[in-house]
RODO-2510 file (C-alpha; in nm, 4 decimals, decimal comma):
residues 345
     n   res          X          Y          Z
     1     x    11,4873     7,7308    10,6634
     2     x    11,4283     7,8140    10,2946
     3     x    11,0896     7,7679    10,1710
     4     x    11,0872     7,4680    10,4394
     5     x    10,7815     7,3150    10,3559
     6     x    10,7526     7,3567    10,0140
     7     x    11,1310     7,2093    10,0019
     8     x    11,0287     6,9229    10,1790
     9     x    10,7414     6,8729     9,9634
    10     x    11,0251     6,9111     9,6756
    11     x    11,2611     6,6425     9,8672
    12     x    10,9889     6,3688     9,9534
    13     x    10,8603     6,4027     9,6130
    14     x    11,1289     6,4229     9,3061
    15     x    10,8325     6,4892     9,0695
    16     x    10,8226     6,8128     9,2191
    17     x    11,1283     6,9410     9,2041
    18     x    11,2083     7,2276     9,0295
    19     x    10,8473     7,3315     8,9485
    20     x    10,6347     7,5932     9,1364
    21     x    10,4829     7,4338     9,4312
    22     x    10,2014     7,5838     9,6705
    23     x    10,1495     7,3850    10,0124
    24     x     9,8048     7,4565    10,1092
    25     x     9,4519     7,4106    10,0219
    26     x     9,4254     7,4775     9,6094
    27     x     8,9834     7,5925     9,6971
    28     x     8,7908     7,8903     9,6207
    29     x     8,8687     7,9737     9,9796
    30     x     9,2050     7,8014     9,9943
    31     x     9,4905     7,9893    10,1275
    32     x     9,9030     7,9082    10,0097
    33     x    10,0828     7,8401    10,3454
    34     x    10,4187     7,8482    10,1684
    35     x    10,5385     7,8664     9,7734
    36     x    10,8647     7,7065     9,6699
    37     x    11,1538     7,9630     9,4916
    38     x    11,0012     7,8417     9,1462
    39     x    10,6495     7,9312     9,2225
    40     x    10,7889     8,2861     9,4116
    41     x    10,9592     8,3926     9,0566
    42     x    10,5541     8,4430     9,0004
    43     x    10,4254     8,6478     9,3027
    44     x    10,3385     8,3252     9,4760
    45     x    10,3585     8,4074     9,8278
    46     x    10,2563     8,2505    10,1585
    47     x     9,9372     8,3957    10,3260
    48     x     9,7515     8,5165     9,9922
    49     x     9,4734     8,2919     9,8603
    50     x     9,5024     7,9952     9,5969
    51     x     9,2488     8,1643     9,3417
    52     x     9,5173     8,4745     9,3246
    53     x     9,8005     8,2295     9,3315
    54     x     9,6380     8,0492     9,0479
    55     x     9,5818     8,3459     8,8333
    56     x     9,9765     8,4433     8,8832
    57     x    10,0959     8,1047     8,8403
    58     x     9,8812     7,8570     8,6160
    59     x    10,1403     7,6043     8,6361
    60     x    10,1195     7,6237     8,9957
    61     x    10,1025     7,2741     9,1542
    62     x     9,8876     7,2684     9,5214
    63     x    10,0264     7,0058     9,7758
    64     x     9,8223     6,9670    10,0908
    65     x    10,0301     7,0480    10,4234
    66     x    10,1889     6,7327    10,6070
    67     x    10,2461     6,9123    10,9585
    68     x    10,3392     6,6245    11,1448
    69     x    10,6406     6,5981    10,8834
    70     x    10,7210     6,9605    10,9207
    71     x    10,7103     6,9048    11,2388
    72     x    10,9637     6,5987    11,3100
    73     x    11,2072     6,7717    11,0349
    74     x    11,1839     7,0585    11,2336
    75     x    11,2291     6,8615    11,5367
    76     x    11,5357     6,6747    11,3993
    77     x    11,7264     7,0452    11,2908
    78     x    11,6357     7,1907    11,6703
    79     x    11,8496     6,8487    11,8239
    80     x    12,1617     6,9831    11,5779
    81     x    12,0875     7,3530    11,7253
    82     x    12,0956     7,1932    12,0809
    83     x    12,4485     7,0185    12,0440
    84     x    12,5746     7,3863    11,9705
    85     x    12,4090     7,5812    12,2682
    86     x    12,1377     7,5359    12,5088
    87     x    12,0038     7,9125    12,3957
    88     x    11,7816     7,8528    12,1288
    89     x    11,4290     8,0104    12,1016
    90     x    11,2245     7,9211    11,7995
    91     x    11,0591     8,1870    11,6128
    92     x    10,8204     7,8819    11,4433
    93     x    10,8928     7,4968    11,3552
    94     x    11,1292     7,6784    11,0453
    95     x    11,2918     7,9680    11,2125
    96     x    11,4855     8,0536    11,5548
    97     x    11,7403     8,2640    11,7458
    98     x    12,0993     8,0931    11,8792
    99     x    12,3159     8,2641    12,1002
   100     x    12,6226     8,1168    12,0757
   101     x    12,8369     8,3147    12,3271
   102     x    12,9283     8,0103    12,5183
   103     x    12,8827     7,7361    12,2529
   104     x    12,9507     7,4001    12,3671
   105     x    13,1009     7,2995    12,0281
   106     x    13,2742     7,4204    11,7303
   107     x    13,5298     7,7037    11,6301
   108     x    13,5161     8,0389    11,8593
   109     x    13,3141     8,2507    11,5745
   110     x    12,9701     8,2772    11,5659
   111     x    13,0145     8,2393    11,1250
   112     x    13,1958     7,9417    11,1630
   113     x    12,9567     7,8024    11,3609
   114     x    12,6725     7,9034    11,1464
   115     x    12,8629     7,7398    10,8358
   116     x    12,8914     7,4299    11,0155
   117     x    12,4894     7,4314    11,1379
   118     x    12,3821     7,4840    10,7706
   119     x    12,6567     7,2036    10,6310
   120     x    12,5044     6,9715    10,9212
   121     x    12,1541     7,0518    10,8150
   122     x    12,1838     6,9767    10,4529
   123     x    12,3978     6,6676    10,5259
   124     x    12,1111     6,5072    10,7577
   125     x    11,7931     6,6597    10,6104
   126     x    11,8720     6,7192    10,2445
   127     x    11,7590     7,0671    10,2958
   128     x    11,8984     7,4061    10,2770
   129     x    11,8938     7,6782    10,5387
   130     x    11,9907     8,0658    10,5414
   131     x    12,1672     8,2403    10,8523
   132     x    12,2326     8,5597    10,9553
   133     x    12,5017     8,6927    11,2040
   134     x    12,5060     8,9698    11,4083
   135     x    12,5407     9,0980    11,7622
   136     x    12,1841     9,1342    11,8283
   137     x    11,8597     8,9732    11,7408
   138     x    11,7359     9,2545    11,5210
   139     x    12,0044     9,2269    11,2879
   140     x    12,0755     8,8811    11,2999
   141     x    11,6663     8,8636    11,1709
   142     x    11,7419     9,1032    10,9102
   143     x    12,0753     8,9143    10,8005
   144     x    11,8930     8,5981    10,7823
   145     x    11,7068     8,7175    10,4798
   146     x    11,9364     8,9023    10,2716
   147     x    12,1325     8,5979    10,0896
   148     x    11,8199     8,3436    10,0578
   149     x    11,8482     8,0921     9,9515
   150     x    12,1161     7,8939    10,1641
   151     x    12,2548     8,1797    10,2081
   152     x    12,4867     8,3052    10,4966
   153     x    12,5201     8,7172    10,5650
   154     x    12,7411     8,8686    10,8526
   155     x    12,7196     9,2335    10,9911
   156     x    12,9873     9,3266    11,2461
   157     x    12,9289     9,5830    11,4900
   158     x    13,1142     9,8522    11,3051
   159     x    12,9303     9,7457    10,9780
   160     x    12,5514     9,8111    11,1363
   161     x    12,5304    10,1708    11,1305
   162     x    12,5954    10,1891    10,7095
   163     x    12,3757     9,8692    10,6700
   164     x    12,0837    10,0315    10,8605
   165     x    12,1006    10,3692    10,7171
   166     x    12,0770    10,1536    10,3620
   167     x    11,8324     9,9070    10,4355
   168     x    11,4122    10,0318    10,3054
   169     x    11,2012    10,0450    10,5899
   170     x    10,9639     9,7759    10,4402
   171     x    11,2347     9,5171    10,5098
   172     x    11,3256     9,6003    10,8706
   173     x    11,1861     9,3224    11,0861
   174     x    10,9332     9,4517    11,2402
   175     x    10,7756     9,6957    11,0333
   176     x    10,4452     9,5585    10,8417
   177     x    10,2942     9,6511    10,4954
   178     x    10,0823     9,9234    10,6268
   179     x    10,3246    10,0990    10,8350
   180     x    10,5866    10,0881    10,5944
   181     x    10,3419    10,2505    10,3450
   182     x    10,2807    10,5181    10,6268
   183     x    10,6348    10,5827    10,6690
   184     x    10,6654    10,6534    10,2905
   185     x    10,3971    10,8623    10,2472
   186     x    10,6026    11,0540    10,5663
   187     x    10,8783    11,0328    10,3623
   188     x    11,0856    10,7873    10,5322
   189     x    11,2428    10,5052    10,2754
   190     x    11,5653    10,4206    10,4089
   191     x    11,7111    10,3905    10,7824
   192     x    11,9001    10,6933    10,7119
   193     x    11,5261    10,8905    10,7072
   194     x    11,4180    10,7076    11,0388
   195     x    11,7504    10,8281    11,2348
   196     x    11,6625    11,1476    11,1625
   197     x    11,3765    11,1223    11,3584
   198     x    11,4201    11,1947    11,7185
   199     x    11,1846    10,9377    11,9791
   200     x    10,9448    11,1936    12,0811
   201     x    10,8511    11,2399    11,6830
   202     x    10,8431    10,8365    11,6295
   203     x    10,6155    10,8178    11,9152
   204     x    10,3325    11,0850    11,7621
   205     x    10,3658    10,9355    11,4502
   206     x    10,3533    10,5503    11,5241
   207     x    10,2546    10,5065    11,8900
   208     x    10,4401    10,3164    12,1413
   209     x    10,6430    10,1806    11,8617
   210     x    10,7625    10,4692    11,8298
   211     x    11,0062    10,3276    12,1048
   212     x    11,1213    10,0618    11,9248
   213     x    11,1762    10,2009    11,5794
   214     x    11,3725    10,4911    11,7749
   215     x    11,6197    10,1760    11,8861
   216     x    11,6702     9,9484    11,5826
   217     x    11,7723    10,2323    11,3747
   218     x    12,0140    10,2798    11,5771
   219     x    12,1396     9,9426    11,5547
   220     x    11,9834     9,8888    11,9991
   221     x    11,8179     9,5826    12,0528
   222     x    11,8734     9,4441    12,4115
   223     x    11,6483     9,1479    12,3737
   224     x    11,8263     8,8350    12,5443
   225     x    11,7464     8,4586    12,3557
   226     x    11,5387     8,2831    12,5801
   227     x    11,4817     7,9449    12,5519
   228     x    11,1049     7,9273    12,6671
   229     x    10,8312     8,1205    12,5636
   230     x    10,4993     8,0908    12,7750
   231     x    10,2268     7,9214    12,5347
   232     x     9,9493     8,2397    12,5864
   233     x     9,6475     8,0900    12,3760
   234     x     9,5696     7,7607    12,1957
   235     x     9,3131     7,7765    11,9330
   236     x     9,1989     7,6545    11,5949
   237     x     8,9874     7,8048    11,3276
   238     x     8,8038     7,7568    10,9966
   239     x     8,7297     7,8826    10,6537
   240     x     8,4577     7,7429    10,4882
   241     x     8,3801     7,7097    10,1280
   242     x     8,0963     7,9563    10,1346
   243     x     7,9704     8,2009    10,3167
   244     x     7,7025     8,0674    10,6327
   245     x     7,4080     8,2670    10,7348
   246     x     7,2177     8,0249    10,9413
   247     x     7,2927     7,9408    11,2627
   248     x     7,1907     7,5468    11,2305
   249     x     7,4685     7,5898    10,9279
   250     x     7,7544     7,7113    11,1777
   251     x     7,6886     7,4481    11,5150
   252     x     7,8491     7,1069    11,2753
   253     x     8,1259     7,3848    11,2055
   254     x     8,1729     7,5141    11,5389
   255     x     8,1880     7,1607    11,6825
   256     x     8,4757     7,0627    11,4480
   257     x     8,6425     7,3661    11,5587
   258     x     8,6087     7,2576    11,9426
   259     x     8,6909     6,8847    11,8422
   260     x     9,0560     7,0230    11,7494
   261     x     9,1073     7,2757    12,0102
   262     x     8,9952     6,9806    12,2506
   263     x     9,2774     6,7998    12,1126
   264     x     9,5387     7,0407    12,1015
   265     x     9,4834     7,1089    12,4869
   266     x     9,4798     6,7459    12,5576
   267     x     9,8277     6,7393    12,4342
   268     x    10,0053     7,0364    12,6054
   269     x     9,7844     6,9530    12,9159
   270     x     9,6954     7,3259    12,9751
   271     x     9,3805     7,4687    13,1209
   272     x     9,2085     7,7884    13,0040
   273     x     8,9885     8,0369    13,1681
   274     x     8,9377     8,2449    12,8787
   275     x     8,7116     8,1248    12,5795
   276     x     8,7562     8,3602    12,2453
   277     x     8,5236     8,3167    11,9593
   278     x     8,6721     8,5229    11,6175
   279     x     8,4072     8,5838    11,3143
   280     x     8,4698     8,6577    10,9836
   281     x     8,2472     8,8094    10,7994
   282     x     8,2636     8,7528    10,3973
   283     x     8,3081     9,1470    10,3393
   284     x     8,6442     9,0550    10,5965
   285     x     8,5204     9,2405    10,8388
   286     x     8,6391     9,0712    11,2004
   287     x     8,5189     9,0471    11,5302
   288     x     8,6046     8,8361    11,9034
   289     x     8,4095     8,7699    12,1840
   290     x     8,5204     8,6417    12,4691
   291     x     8,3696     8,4853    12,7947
   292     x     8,5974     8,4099    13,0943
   293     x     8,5143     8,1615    13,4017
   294     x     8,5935     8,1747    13,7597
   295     x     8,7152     7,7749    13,6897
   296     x     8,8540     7,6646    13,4178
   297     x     8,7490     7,5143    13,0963
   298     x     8,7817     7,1084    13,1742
   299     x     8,5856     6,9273    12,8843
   300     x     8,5083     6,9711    12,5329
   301     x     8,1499     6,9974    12,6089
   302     x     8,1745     7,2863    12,8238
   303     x     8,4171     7,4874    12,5313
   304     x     8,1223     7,3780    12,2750
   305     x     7,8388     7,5144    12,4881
   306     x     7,9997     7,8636    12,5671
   307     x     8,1137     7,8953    12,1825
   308     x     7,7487     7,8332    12,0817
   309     x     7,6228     8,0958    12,3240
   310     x     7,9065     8,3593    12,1706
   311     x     7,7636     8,2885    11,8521
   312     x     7,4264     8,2815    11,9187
   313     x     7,4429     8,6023    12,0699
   314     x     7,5621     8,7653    11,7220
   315     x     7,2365     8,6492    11,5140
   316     x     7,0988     8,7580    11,2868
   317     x     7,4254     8,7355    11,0053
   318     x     7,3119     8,9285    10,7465
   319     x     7,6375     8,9686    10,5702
   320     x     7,7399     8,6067    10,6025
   321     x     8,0774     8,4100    10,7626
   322     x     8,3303     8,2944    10,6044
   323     x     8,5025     8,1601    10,9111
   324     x     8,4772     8,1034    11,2830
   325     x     8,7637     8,0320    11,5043
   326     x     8,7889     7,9399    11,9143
   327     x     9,0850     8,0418    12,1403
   328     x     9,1658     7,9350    12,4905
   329     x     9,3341     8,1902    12,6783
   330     x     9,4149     8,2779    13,0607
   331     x     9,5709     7,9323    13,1445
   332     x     9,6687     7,7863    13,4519
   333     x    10,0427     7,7502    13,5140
   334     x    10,1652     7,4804    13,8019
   335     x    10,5022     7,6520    13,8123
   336     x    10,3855     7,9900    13,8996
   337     x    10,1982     7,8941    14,2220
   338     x     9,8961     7,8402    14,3972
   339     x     9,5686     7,9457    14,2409
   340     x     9,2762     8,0655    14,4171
   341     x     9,0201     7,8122    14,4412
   342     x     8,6106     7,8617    14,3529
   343     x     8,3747     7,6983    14,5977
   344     x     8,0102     7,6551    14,4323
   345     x     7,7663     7,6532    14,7163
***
């Protein structure tokens, strides 16, 4: 989806269409979740705070986040996906792979049927969406952003090899800021550089990733589309306005964090072993701590206790928090089996 919930800011609210929009929290420790196209023409990007996004845009209007709407919108363009082909795996509520080897409707090309998805969308949701086509999920990533917005980009199996040799290493999916930056200062820019490269020299440069570079460049990504992924953690987190050095400061905090996370496992009826506290210190530095159980974590109490105890154990906090987050981890499956039971005597 383009900008999706920015746009759907934009389409709830004709006031705000057309102007540079920020969804997130407009605080000194605010962060912009997304930016519409207007407020991107600025530097306004998701993920960098609201003070910087103010500075680059002062026109910038803040709009707090309406997940449950992002949510059911996303919900209602994943039923459209479905009535093309049972192999869909989302990416996030805004983004996700379709295999459409075997669709169940439309015209015999994977374009057509991408045309028709993105009509469909706009028809029912009044929003626009970008696709990319390819053979594989690498490209098909890649693809996906080149035309944005509402855009639609193809590469064919005999066009990959020309469009990878082309394409800048910092927009390869995959490849972050900082490794990107390494790769230049290697000088590697372009595809073309990278394929030069053989895997044992990718490997002592960038690690086990090494592997996967060595692949993608050469247009090799085996990666089915699966149509479950495993939830691995369930967590929630917190920034606060300024920085806490007392302990009696952080327990109201840490208890809202556990209310949430509480919540969230209520709903996907999961059980965790595995209790994770992350700290953020206000120089950025970060840390985790973890604590796992023979038994599982079955009340909010019990999360609340252990959290305190991870936290306690970290005094005194000279430089200060900025945040504190909890993550349950290590859960308990049904489908894979019998567990081994803990008797307390």
């Amino acid at each position: 989806m383009d900008a999706f919930y920015a746009s759907v800011e934009q389409r709830d609210n004709p006031a705000l269409r057309g102007k540079p929009v920020a969804v997130g929290g407009d605080t000194a420790r605010g962060v912009v979740a997304a930016a519409s196209y207007e407020a991107r023409r600025y530097g306004v990007r998701s993920a960098i705070s609201s003070k910087v996004a103010h500075r680059r845009c002062p026109d910038l209007i803040f709009v707090r986040p309406r997940f449950d709407v992002y949510k059911a919108v996303s919900e209602q363009i994943r039923s459209i996906f479905f009535e093309y082909t049972d192999l869909v795996e989302p990416l996030s509520l805004d983004e996700a792979y379709l295999d459409v080897t075997y669709a169940k409707k439309g015209k015999p090309s994977a374009t057509l049927i991408a045309r028709e998805i993105k009509s469909r969308i706009f028809v029912e949701t009044g929003l626009t969406a970008s696709a990319g086509v390819s053979f594989n999920k690498f490209l098909a990533k890649v693809a996906s952003d080149i035309n944005k917005p509402d855009g639609l980009f193809v590469i064919t199996p005999d066009q990959a090899e020309a469009f990878i040799d082309n394409l800048e290493v910092r927009k390869f999916y995959g490849i972050g800021k900082v490794t990107a930056q390494k790769m230049n200062q290697n000088g590697l820019w372009f595809g073309r550089d990278l394929r030069k490269l053989d895997r044992h020299e990718l490997i002592r440069l960038f690690g086990k990733a090494g592997n996967y570079y060595y692949e993608i460049v050469r247009g090799i990504d085996d990666r089915p589309v699966v149509p479950f992924h495993e939830r691995k953690s369930l967590g929630a987190e917190n920034t606060f306005e300024t920085d806490l050095f007392l302990f009696s400061q952080m327990v109201p905090e840490i208890e809202q964090v556990v209310a949430t996370v509480w919540r969230r496992l209520q709903r996907s009826g999961l059980k965790g072993r595995t209790l994770t506290l992350k700290i953020k210190f206000a120089d950025f530095e970060q840390i985790t701590r973890s604590k796992t159980r023979q038994d599982y974590y079955t009340s909010a109490e019990m999360i609340l206790d252990e959290g305190l105890k991870l936290l306690k154990a970290e005094e005194p906090f000279a430089r200060g928090i900025r945040l504190l987050g909890l993550t349950l981890s290590n859960f308990y499956i049904p489908e894979k089996g019998p567990v081994q039971l803990v008797l307390n005597f």
